[in-house]
N, C-alpha and C positions, 0 to 999 in steps of 0.2 A: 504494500500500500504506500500514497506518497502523500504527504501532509506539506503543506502550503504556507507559507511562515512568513504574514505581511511585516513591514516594518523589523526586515532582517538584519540589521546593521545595529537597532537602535539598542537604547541601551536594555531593557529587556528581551528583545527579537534576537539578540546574537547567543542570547544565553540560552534562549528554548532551542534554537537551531543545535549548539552544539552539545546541547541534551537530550534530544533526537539522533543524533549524529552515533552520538556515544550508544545508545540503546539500538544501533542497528536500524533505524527508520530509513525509507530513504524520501529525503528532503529538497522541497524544492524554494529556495530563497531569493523574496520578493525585494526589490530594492532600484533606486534610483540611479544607482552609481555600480554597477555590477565591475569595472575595471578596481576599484577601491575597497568591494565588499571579499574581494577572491582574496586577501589579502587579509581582514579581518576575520574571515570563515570558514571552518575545517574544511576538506580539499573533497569530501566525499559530497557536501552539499552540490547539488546544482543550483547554481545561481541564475537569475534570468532577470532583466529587466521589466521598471513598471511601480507604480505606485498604487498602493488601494484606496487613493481618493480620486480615481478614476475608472471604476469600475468596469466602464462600459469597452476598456480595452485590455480586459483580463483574461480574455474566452482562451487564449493557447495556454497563460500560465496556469487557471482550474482544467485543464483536460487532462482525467486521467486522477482527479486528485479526490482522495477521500475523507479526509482531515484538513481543519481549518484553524491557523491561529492568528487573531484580531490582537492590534493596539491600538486602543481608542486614542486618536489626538483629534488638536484642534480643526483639521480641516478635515477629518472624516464625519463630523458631525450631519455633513447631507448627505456627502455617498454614502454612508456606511449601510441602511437598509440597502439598496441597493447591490450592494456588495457582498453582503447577506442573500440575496435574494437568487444574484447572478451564481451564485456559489451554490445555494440549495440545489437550482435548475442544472448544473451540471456534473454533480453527485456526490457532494460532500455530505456527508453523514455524522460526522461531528465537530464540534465549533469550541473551542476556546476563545476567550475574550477577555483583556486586563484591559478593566475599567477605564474612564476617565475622570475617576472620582465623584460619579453617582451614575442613577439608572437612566441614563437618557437615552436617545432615539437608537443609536448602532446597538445597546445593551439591551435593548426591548427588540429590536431584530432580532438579533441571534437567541432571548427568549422564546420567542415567536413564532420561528423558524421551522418546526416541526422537528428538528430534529436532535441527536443529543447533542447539551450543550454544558458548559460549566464558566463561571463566571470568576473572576482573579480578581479577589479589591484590594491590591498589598496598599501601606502604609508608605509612608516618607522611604525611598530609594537611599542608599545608602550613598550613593554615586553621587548625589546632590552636594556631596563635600566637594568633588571635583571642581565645584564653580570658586572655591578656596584657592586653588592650586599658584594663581598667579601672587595675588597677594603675601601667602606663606612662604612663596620662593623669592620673593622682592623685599619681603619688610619681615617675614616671621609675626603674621600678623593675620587676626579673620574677623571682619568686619559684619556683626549682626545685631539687627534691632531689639532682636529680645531673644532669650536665654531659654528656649522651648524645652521640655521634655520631649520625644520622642521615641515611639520603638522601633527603632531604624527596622528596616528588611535588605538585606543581601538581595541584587538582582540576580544572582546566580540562583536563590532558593525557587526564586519569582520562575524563572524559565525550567528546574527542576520538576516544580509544582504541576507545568504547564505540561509538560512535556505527559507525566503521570495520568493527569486529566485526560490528554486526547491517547492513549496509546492502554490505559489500564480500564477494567471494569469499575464500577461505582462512585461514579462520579459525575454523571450524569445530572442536570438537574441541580446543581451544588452551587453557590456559592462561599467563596474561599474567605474570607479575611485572612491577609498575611502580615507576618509581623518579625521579628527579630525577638533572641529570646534575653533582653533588655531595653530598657528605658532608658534613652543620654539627654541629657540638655548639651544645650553650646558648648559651653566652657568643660564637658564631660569628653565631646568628642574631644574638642580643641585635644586636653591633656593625652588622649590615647594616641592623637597622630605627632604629639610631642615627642611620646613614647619610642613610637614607630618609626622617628626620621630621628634622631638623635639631635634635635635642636629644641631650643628655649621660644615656642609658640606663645602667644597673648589671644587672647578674645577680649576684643573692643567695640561694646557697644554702639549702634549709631543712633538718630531719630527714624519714626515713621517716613519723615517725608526724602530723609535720605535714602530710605532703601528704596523709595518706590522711584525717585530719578532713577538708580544705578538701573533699574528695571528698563525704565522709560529710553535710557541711553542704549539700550541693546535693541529698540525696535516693541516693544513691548508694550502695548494698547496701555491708555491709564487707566480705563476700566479690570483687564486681568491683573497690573502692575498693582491697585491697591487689592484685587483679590488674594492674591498670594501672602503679600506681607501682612494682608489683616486676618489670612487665616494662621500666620505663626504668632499673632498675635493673641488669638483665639482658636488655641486647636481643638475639635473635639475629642470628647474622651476615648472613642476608636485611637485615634492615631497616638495617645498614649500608655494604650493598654496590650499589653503583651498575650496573645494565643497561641498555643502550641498547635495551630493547624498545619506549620509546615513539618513539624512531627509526625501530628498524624497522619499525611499523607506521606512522607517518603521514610517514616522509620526512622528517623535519624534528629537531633536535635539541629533549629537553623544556625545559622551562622553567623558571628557575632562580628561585630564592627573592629572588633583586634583584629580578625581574621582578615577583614576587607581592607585595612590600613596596610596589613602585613605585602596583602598583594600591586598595592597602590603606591608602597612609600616613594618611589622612585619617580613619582611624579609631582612629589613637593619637595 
């Protein structure tokens, strides 16, 4: 069988791919940049160009494909039924789908859909330190408005999880909450990638309305730019609450943020 893996590059898509990969699937990976993705993605994948916020030019990459893995972003919010749809009609049988942080229009497709499906709502990515990297390697320094709790999730558990969903029985029907099996605020990470790179890190406070410029200067609508920082201002008690669902689904306890520093240090 060959399962269909949109948004293969990204930072969860490259970890279900090579979680498939590893389990003997064979994979086929969707992506914008196929000369840059052969290069990020194990040699077994087949790679093909295309994006699935275009659905209607998908028909050669679903031929033949029985499994389906969705990452909800911002511009799949109207193809996404569609995509859903064009994917049912040509014989996909099962659907995973990681959220984009509630049930909207693509996550009620793939509901919907008739067919099995399993839903991925992890918490804060752990990979979101990544956007640290410059700062810490220029000042030894990480610059946040508020000092959040969090229970980070490893994207590797995220694509583990997924990989399980489309290729194992019982899971059908499921929605996951994923989590990490700890809670960090800021200045918690901060110290562990202290740890991890052997330098003298600070967390430095900024205002609201500084974080939502730094947003604003990347291209970043002021509408999403204040959604973001006013949800680490206000996070709900999900994204600071620890489940063991990626236990229970792979057997094995998740991955902790030492772990993901350990793999990362050499990029601060």
């Amino acid at each position: 069988m060959t399962t269909l893996v949109t948004g293969a590059t990204g930072n969860t898509g490259r970890h279900v791919v090579a979680e498939l990969v590893r389990r003997g699937e064979q994979v086929r990976a969707l992506t914008r940049n196929p000369a840059a993705a052969e290069q990020r993605l194990p040699a077994a994948a087949e790679v093909v160009a295309g994006t699935h916020t275009a659905p209607e030019s998908l028909d050669a990459a679903l031929d033949g494909v029985e499994r389906l893995h969705i990452t909800v972003t911002a511009g799949l919010t109207e193809a996404g039924p569609e995509l859903v749809r064009r994917a049912v009609g040509a014989g996909v049988r099962r659907i995973t789908v990681v959220w984009g942080g509630g049930v909207g229009p693509v996550e009620k497709a793939v509901e919907d859909s008739g067919v099995e499906w399993t839903r991925l709502e992890p918490q804060e990515f752990m990979s979101n330190a990544l956007t640290w990297t410059e700062s810490i390697r220029t000042e030894g320094v990480v610059r946040e408005p508020y000092d959040f709790p969090s229970a980070l999730v490893h994207e590797a558990d995220i694509g583990a999880v997924a990989a399980a969903a489309l290729l194992d029985e019982g899971h059908a029907g499921r929605a996951y909450n994923l989590t990490g099996p700890e809670v960090l605020t800021v200045g918690e990470r901060v110290a562990i990638l202290a740890r991890a790179t052997g330098r003298d890190l600070r967390f430095v406070q900024i205002t609201h309305e500084q974080a939502v410029e730094r947003l604003l200067a990347t291209g970043v609508s002021r509408a999403d730019a204040e959604y973001v920082v006013g949800w680490y201002a206000a996070s709900d008690a999900a994204s600071r609450t620890v489940v063991d669902t990626v236990e229970q689904v792979l057997g094995r306890p998740s991955r902790t943020f030492a772990q993901w520093t350990a793999q990362y240090a050499d990029r601060f």
